[in-house]
C-alpha positions in Angstrom: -21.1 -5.8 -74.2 -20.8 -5.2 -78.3 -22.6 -6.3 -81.2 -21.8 -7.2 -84.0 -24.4 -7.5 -87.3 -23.5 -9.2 -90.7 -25.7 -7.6 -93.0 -26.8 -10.1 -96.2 -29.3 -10.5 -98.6 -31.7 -12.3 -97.3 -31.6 -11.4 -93.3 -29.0 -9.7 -90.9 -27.1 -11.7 -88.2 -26.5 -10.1 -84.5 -23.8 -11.7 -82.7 -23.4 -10.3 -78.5 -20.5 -10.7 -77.3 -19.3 -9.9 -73.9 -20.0 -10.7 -70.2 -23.7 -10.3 -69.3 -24.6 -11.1 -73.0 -27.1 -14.3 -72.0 -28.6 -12.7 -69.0 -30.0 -9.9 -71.3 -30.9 -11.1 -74.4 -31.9 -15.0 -73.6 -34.6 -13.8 -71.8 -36.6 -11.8 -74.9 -37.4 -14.9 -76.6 -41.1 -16.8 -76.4 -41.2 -19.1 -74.2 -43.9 -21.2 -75.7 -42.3 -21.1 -79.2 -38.6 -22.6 -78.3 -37.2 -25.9 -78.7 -33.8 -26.4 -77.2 -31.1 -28.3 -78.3 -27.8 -29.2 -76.5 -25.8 -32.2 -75.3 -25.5 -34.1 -72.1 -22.1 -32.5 -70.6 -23.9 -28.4 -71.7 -27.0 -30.0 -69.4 -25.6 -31.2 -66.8 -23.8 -27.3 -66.4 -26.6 -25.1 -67.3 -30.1 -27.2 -67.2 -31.6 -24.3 -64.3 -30.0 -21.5 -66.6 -32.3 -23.1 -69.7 -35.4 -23.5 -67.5 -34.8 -20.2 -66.1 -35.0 -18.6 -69.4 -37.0 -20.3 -71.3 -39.2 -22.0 -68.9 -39.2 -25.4 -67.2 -41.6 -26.8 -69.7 -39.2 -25.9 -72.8 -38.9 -29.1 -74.6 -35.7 -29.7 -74.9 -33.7 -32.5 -76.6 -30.1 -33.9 -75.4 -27.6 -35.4 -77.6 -24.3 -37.7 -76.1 -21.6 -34.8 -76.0 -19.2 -35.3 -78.9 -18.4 -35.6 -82.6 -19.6 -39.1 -83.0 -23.4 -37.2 -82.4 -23.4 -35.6 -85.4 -25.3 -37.9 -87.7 -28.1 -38.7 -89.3 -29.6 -40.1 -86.4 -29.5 -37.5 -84.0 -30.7 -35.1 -87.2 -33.2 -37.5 -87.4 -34.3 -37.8 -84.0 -33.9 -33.8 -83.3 -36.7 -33.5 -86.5 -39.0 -36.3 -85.2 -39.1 -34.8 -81.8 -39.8 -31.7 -83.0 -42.6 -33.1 -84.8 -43.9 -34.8 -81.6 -44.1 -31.1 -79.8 -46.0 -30.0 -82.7 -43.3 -27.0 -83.0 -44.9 -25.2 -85.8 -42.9 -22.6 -88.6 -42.8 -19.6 -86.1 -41.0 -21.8 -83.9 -37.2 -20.9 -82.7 -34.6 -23.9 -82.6 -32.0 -22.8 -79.8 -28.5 -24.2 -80.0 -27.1 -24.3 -76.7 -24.2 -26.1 -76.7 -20.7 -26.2 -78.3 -20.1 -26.6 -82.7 -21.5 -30.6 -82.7 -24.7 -28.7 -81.2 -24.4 -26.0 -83.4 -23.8 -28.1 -86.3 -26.9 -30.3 -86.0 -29.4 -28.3 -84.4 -28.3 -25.4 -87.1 -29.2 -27.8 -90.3 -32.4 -29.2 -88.3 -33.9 -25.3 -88.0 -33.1 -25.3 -91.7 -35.0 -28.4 -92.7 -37.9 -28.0 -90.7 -41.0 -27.0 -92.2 -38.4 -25.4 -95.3 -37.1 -23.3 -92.3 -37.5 -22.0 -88.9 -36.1 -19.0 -86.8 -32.5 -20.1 -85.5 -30.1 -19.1 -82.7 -27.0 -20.0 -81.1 -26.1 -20.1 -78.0 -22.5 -20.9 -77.7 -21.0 -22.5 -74.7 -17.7 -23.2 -75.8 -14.4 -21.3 -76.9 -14.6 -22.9 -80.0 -18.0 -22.3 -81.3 -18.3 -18.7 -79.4 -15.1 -17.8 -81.8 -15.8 -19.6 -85.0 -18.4 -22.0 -85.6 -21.7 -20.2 -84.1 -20.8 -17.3 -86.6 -21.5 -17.7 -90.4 -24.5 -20.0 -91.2 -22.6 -23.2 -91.8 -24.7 -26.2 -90.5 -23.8 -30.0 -91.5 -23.8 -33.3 -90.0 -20.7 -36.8 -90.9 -22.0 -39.2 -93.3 -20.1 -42.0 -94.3 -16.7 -41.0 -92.2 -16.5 -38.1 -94.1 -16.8 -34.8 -92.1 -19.2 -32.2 -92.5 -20.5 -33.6 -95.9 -24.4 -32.9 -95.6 -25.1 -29.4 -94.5 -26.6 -26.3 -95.3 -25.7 -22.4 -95.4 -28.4 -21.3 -92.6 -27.5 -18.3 -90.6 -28.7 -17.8 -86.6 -30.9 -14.6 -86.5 -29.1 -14.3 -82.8 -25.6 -15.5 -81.6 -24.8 -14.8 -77.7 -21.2 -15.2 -77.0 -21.1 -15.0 -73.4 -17.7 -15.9 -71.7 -19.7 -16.8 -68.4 -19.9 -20.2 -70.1 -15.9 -20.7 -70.3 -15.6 -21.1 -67.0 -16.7 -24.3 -66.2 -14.7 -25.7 -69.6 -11.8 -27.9 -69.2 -8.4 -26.9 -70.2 -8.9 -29.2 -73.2 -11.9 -26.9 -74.4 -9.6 -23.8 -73.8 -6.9 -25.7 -76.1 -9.3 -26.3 -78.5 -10.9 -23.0 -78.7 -6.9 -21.1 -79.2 -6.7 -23.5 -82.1 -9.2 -21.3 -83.7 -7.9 -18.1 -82.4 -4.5 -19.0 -83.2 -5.8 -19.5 -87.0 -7.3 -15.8 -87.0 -4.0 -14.5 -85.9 -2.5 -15.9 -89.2 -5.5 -14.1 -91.0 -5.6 -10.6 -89.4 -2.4 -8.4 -89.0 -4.4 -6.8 -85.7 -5.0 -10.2 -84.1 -2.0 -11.6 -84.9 -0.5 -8.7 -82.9 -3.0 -9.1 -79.9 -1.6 -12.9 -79.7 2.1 -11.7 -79.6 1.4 -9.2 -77.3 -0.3 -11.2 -74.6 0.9 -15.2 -76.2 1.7 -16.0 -71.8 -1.5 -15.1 -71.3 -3.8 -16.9 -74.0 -5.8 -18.6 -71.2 -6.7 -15.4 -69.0 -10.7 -14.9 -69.0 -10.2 -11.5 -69.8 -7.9 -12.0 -72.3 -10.1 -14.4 -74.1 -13.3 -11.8 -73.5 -11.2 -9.8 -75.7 -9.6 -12.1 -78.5 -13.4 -13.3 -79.2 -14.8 -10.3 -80.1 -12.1 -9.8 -82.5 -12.1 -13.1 -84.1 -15.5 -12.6 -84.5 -15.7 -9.5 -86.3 -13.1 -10.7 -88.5 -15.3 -13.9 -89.5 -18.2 -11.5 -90.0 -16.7 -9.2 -92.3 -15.5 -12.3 -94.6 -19.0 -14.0 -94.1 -20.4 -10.5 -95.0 -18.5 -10.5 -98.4 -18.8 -14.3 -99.0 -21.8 -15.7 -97.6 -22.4 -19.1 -99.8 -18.5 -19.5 -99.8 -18.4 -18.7 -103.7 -15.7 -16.2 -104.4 -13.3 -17.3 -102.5 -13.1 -14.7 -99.6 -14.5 -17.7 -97.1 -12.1 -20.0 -98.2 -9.4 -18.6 -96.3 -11.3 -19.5 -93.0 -9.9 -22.8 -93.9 -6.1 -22.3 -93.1 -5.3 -25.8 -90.9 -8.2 -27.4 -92.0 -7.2 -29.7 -94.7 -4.9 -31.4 -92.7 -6.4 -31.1 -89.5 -9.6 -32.7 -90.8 -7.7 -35.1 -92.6 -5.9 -36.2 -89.3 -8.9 -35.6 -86.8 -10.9 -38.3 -89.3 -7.9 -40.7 -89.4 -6.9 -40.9 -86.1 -9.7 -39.7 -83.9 -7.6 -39.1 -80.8 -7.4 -35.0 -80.3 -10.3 -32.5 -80.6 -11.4 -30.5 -83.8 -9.1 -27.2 -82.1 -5.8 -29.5 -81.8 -6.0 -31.0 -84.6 -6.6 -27.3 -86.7 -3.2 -26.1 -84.9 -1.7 -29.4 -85.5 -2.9 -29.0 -89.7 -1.4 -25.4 -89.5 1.8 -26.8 -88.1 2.0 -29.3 -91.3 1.0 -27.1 -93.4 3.8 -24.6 -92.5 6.5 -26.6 -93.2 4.7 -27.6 -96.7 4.8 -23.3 -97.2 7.8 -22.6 -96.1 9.4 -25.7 -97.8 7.7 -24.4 -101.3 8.6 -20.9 -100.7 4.5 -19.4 -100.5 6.0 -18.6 -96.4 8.6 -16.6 -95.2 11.0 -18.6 -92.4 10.9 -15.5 -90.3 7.0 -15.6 -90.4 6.8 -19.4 -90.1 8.8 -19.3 -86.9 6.7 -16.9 -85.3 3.2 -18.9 -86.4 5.2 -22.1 -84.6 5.9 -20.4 -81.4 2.4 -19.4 -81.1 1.2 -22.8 -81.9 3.8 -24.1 -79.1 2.2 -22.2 -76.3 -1.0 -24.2 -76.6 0.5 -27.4 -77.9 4.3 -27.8 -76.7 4.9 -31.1 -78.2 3.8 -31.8 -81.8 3.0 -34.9 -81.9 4.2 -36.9 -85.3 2.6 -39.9 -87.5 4.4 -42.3 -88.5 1.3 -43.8 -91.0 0.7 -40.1 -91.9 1.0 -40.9 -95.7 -2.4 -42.4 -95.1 -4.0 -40.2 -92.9 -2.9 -38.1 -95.7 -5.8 -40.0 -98.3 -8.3 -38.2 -96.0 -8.1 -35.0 -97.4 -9.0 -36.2 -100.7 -12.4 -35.7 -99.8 -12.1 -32.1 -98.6 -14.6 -29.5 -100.1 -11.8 -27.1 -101.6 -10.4 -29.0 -103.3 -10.1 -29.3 -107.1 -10.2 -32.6 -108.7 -8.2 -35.1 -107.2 -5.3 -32.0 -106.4 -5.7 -30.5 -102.6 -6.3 -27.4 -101.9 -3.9 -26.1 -98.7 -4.7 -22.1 -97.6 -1.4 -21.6 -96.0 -0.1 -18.4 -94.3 2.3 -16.1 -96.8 3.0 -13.2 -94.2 1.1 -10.8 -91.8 -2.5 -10.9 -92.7 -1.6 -12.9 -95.5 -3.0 -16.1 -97.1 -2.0 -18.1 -100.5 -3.4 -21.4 -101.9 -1.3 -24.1 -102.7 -2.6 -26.7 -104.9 -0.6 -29.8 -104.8 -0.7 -33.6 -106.0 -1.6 -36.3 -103.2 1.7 -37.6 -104.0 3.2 -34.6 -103.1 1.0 -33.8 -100.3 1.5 -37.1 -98.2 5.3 -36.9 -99.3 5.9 -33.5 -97.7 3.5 -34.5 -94.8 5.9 -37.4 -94.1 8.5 -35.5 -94.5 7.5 -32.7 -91.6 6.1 -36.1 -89.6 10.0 -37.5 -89.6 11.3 -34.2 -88.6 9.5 -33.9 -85.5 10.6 -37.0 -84.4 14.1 -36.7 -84.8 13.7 -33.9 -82.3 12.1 -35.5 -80.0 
């Protein structure tokens, strides 16, 4: 077991990683103080593990598993029933579940009564390596992702690999989607990944990636909390595309459809020069071992109109934070024109070789 604290202004952040991590620290909070949030597939799993710890007369309220849950409906509903169990402001919202959990149940704790104590509970790959660390809560509105939210950060994150077990290989896919991002970001991880890229999917190998990924998250939240200076922004290497293609098309998870952006947006480096071909190549191969086939789109041009309504971006121009070399990012700003041009362009590629 490690911790790890980001220290900010306003409050730290403790995040426990490693095996044995729930079973500890779980356990220390009030009982009569905690409302639990999580989905239907998390409950199913681990309903005994949230009575045993926080008692079987927790309240606790279940959302359908899934994207399409994070609305303002279930926002709505997760406040009202809140409301009905008279949780007052000393009260702790748990999110025990994967990011759409996280996500909601994270910008709930910060609405509530201007604020209540927050903490996450990850239970998959995904949210133990990224999205449980760093305060970012939002909900969809409108078919645009992640458009309402707030910067609140969990007082407690427990990243226990226990939970990965009972994940489906989907879940694991999604989660290296993530990883596979950090490895662009961080010389060390990127070395880990080459090191050990036949045995991504190894418990203890992931045990191992996810402390690292998440110390790497924390020292960038640490220095760029409210996403302001531009530190955070490079967390968002694949995700212009991906989010443009995972709101288009729908079919893939947010993890496959990040590896799937950073696979794009590759070609779009190396084809404007901000990414060495050497470098590229390597970045591919590790994107291969999770997702052997890359799929192409032959409508991509407007899955590409997506993106126009991503956060980084300025104006109408979007913003791409592509890889440049070892621990290396730069920001492309290109035209939609151009943008959907060199997307089709990587799009028809794939298919001829296939």
């Amino acid at each position: 077991m490690r911790d790890i604290t980001i220290e900010l202004l306003q409050q730290k952040s403790t995040i426990h990683c490693g095996a044995g991590t729930f079973e500890k620290y779980a356990a220390g909070f009030d009982q009569k103080n905690v409302f639990v949030v999580t989905d239907s597939n998390v409950f199913a799993w681990y309903r005994y593990d949230i009575w045993r710890m926080f008692g079987d007369k927790v309240p606790v309220y279940i959302i359908p598993a899934g994207e399409p849950s994070k609305n303002l409906r279930y926002l709505t509903a997760v406040l009202r029933e809140m409301l009905n169990h008279n949780m007052k402001r000393s009260c702790t919202v748990v999110a025990f579940g994967g990011g759409v959990v996280g996500d909601l149940a994270g910008l709930a704790a910060s609405l509530y009564m201007r604020g209540v104590h927050f903490v996450q509970i990850p239970t998959t790959l995904l949210a133990q390596v990224d999205s449980s660390v760093g305060g970012k809560t939002a909900i969809d509105f409108d078919g645009v992702k992640n458009i309402i939210g707030s910067f609140y950060q969990p007082e407690t994150v427990i990243a226990d690999p226990r939970f990965l077990s009972t994940l489906p290989e989907r879940e694991i896919r999604c989660g290296l989607g993530e990883i596979i991002k950090y490895g662009a970001l961080n010389r060390g991880i990127y070395g880990l990944l080459q090191t050990n890229i036949n045995n991504l999917k190894f418990p203890a190998f992931l045990e191992e990636i996810t402390y690292h990924c998440i110390k790497h998250k924390a020292e960038v939240v640490a220095a760029d909390e409210h996403d302001l200076n531009g530190v955070r922004k490079t967390l968002n290497l694949g995700h212009t595309t991906g989010h443009a293609l995972e709101l288009y098309y729908r079919k893939k998870s947010h993890g496959e459809f990040v590896l799937i952006g950073m696979y794009y947006e590759l070609y779009i480096a190396e084809k404007l020069g901000a990414c060495s071909k050497r470098y590229a190549s390597a970045l591919r191969n590790m994107i291969a071992a999770v997702i052997p086939k890359m799929p192409f789109y032959d409508d991509i041009a407007q899955a590409a109109e997506m993106a126009k309504y991503d956060k980084k971006n300025v104006g109408w121009d979007v913003s791409l934070v592509v890889p440049a070399d070892e621990g290396e990012t730069t920001e492309l700003i290109l035209p939609l024109e151009q943008y959907s041009k060199l997307l089709a362009e990587c799009s028809a590629m794939i298919k001829e070789g296939q």
